[in-house]
C-alpha positions in Angstrom: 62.8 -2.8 -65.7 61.5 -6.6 -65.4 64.7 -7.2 -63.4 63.5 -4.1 -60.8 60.0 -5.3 -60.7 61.4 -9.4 -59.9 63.0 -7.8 -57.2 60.1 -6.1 -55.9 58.0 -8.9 -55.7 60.8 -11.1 -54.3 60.8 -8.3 -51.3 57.2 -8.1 -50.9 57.0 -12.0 -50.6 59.9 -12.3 -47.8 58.0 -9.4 -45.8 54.8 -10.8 -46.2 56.2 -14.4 -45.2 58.1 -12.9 -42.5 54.7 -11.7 -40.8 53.1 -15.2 -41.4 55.6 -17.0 -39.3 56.3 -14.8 -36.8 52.6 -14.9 -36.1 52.3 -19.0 -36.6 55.5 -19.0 -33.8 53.8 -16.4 -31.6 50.6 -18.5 -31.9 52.6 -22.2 -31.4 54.5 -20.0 -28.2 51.0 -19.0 -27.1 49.4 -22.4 -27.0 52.5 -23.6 -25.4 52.1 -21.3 -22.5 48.7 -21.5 -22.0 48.5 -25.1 -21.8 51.4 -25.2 -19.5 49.9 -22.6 -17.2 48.1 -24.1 -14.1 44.3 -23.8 -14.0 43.6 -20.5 -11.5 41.7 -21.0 -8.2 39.4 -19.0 -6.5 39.1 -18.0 -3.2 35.4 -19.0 -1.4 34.4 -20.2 1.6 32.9 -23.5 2.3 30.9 -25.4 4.5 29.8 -29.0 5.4 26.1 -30.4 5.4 25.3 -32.5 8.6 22.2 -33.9 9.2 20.0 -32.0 11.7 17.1 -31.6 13.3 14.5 -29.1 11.5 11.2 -27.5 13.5 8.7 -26.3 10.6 6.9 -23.4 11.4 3.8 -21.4 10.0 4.5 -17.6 10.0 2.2 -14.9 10.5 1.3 -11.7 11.9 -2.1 -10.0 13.4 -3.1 -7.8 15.7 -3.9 -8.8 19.6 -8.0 -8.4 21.2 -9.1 -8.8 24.3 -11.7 -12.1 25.0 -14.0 -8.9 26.7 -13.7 -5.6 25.6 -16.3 -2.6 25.1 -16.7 1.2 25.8 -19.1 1.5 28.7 -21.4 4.5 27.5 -25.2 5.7 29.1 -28.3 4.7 27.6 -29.9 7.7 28.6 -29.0 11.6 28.6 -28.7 13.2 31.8 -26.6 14.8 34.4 -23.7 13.0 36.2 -24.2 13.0 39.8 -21.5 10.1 41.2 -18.8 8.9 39.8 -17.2 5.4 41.1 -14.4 4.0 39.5 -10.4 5.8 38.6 -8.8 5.8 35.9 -7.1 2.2 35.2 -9.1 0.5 38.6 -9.7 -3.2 38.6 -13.5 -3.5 38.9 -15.9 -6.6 38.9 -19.1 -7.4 37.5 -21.9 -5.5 38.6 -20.1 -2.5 40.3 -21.6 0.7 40.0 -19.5 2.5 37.4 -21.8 5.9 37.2 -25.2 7.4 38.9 -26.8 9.8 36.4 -30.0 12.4 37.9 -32.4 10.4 38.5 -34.6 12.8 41.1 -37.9 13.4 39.2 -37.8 9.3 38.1 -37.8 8.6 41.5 -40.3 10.8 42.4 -43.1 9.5 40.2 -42.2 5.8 41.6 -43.1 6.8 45.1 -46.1 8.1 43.5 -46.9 4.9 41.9 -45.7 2.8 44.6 -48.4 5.2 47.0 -51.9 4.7 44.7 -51.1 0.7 44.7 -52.2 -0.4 47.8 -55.3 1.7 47.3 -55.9 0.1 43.4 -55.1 -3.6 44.9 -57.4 -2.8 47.7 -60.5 -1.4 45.1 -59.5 -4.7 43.2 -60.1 -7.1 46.3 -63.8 -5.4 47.1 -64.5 -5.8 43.0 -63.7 -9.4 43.1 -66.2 -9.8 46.6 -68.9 -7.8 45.5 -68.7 -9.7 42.0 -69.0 -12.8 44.2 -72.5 -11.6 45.6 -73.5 -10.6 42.4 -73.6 -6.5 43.5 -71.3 -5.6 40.4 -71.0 -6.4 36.7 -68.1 -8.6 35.0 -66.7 -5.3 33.4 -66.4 -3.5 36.3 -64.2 -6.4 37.9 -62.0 -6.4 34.5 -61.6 -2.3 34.8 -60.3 -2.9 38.1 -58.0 -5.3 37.5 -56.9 -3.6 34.3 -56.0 -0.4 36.7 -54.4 -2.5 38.9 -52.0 -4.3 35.8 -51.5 -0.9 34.6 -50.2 0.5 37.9 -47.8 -2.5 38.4 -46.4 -1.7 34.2 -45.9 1.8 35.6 -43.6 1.0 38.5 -41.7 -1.6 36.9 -41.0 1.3 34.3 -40.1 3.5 36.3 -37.7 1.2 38.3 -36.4 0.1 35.1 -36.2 4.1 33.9 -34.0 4.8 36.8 -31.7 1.4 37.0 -30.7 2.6 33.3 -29.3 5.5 34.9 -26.8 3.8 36.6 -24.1 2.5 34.9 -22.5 -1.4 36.1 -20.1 -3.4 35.1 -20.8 -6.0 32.7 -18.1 -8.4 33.8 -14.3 -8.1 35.6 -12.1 -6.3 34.3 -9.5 -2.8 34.4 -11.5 0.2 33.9 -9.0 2.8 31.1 -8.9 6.5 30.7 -12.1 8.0 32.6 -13.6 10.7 29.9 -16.6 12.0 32.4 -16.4 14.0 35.1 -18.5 15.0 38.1 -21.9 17.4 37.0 -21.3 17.1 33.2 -24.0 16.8 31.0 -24.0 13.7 28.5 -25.7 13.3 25.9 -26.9 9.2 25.6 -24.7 6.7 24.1 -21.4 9.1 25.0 -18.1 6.7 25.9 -17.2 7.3 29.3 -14.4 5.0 29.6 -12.7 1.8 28.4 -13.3 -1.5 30.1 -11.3 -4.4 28.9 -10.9 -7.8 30.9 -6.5 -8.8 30.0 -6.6 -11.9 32.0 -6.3 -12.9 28.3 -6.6 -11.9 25.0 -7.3 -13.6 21.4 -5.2 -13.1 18.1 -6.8 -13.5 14.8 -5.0 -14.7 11.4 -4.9 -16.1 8.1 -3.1 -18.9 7.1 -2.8 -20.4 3.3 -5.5 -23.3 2.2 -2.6 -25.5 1.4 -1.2 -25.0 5.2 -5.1 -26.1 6.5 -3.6 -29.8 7.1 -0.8 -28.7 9.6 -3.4 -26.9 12.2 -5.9 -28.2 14.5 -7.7 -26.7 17.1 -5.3 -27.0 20.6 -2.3 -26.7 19.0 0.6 -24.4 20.4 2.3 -21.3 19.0 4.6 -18.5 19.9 3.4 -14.7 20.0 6.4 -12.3 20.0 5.6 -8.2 19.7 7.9 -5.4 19.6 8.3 -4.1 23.1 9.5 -7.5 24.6 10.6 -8.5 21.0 13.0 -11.4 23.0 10.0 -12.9 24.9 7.9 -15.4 23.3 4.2 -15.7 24.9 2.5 -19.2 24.7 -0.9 -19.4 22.8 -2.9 -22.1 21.5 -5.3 -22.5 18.8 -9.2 -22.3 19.6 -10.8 -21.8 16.5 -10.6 -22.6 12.8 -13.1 -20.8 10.3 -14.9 -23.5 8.6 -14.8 -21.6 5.3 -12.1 -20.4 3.5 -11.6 -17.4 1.2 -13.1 -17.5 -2.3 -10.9 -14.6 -3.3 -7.9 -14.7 -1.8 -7.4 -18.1 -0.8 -6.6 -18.1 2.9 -8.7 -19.4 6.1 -9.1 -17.2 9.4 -7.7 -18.7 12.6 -8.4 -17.7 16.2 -5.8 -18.4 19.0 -6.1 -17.8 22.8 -3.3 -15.8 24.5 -2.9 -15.8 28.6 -1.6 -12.5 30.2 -0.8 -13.4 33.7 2.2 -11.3 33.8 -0.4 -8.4 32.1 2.1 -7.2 29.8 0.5 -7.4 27.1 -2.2 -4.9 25.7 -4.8 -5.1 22.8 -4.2 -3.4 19.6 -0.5 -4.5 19.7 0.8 -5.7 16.3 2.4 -9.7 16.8 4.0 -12.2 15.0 3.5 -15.6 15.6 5.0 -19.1 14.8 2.7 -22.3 14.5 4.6 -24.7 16.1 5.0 -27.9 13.8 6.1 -31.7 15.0 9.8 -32.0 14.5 11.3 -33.4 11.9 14.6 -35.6 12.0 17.9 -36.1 9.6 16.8 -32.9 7.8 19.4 -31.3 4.8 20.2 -27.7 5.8 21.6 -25.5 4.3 23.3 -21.4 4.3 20.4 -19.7 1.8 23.2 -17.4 0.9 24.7 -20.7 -0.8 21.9 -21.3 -2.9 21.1 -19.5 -6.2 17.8 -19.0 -6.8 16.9 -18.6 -10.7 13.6 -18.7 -12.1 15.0 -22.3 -14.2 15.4 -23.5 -10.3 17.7 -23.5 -7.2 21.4 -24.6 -7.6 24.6 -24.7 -5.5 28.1 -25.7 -6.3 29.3 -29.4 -4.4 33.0 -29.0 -3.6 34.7 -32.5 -5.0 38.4 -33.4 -4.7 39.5 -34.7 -8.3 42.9 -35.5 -10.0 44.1 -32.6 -12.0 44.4 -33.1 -15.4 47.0 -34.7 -17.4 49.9 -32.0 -19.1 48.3 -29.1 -16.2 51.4 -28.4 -14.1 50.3 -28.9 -10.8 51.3 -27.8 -7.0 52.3 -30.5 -4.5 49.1 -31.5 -3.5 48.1 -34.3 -6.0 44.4 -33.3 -6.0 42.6 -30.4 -6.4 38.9 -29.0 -5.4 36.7 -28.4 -8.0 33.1 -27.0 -7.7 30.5 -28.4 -9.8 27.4 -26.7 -10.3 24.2 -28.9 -9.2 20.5 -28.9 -9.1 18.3 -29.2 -5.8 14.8 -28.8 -4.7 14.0 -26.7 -1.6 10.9 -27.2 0.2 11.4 -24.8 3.6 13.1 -21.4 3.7 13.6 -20.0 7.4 15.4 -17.4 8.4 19.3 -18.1 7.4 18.9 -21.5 6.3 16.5 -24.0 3.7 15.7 -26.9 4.1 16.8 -29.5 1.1 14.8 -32.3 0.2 16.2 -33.5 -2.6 19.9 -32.7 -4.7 22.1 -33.2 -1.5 23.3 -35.4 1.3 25.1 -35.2 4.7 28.8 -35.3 4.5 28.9 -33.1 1.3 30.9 -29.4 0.9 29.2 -26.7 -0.6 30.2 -23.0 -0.9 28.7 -20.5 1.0 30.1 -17.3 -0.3 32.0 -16.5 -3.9 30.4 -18.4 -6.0 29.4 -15.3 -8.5 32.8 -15.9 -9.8 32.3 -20.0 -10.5 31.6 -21.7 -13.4 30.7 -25.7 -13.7 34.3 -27.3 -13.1 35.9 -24.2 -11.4 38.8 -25.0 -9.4 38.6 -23.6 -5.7 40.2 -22.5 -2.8 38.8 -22.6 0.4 39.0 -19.6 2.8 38.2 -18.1 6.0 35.9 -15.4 5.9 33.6 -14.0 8.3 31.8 -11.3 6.4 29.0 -13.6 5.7 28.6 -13.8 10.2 25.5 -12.5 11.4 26.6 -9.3 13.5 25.9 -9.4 17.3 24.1 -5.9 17.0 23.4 -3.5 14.4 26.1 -0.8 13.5 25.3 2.3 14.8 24.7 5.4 12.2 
């Protein structure tokens, strides 16, 4: 029996051994290999900075007036007995736009205008006969009071009937005529829109911390959706001199010429504040940068000396991508502007770096998935 049981134990303790050195060898076999194994690279693409030339700009959007623009309407009901102007007709200031009835208005002028020469001429023998003494002071002041009082009645009257006639207040292109010959309207009624687009006016807001870059005469560029490849000139006229309590922003005015009259008011625009240039800036791809809410970062591609013991291919350096901190101060379009974390002459990767780590080894590739298409695919 103890000789069965010595056996037993001898056997358990050669399997049991067994298992521990094959796993130490498989472990010592393991490390071999692994530290023998050459470090994997990864495919990205790459890029070199170069010093350029960086215009700053102050984006914004609003919607376009016109410097003169109201709906000519009557001041007075009535019923519409001419009518001068077309639809879309260039007019100037102080054309006759509309002729409203004016028959019984005219009617009690001439009436007016007829028992003035007789009043003037009562008034004249009041003033002689007041000379000799024949008539009292009152009776001179009653005359001249009927006289003053038929001189308010015609210029009412003329006044009464020139506010039936609708002018032009200044030059301009006449729209979409709502009135038509005989109609009755009712007082204050738009008849049609009258807009001068010699030039128009944009208003906008701009952040308080951007009030420093703007003055009044500088330049910007106006771009809106039906000529979305033509920029229209525009300066800056006015600055509000107060800024927003609430929200933090100042109003801006800018003037925009329309020689070529294609624009129109109401049409939404974007616009660029045009800043002085700035030289020997740091650009770079914003696809290359990752943006974290500890701060921006993008990996420098170095060449180093692989490590000793790493089997290596024939090149006697490799590129290794090290992770490194920078501070962005512009972002425009495709590209950022970096003031500080970079300098010209460096490589950076622009695409692939989801896969990096500090000290990754890299491959640089051709890729042109990252290129801007020329138009947009068609669904």
């Amino acid at each position: 029996m103890k000789k069965w049981t010595l056996s037993m134990l001898l056997l358990v303790i050669i399997i049991f051994g067994s298992v521990i050195g094959f796993n130490l060898f498989k472990q010592k076999m393991m490390g071999q290999y692994f530290a023998n194994m050459p470090v994997p690279s990864f495919p990205v693409t790459t890029t070199e900075i170069t010093s350029q030339d960086w215009t700053p700009r102050i984006a914004a959007i609003g919607f376009i007036e016109p410097i003169q623009g109201i709906n000519i309407s009557n001041e007075s009901a009535g019923i519409v007995r001419a009518i001068h102007f077309e639809s879309g007709q260039q007019v100037k200031a102080g054309d006759t736009l509309l002729e409203f009835d004016a028959d019984v208005e005219k009617a009690n002028l001439r009436s007016a205008q007829g028992r003035l020469p007789a009043v003037k001429a009562n008034l004249e023998r009041m003033r002689q006969l007041f000379a000799r003494g024949s008539v009292s002071r009152g009776q001179l002041d009653d005359a001249q009071a009927s006289y003053q009082e038929l001189l308010g009645q015609v210029d009412s009257l003329k006044a009464t009937i020139a506010r039936r006639t609708v002018l032009a207040p200044f030059d301009g292109v006449m729209g979409i005529r709502n009135a038509f010959l005989g109609q009755y309207l009712n007082a204050g009624t738009d008849i049609a829109r009258l807009e001068d687009i010699s030039q128009f006016r944009i208003r906008f807001t701009i952040p308080q911390t951007r009030i420093a870059d703007i003055a009044v005469g500088q330049s910007l560029n106006i771009f809106v959706d039906a000529y979305p490849e033509t920029p229209f000139e525009g300066e800056i006229t006015a600055i509000e001199p107060q800024i927003n309590p609430d929200s933090g922003v100042v109003q801006v005015q800018a003037s925009i010429p329309n020689k070529e009259g294609k624009l129109r008011s109401g049409m939404f625009a974007k616009l660029d504040v045009q800043l002085p240039t700035q030289t020997a800036q740091i650009l770079v791809p914003q696809q290359a940068i990752n943006f974290t809410l500890y701060g921006q970062t993008v990996y420098v591609v170095e060449e180093q000396q692989p490590e000793a013991g790493k089997e290596q291919a024939a090149d006697d350096t490799v590129l290794v991508a090290t992770q490194r901190v920078i501070e962005v101060a512009e972002r425009e379009e495709d590209y950022a502007r970096v003031i500080k974390g970079l300098k010209a002459g460096e490589t950076i990767v622009t695409s692939g770096q989801v896969r990096l780590s500090n000290g990754s080894h890299v491959k640089p590739v051709e890729d042109d998935a990252l290129d801007t298409p020329e138009s947009a695919p068609q669904l």
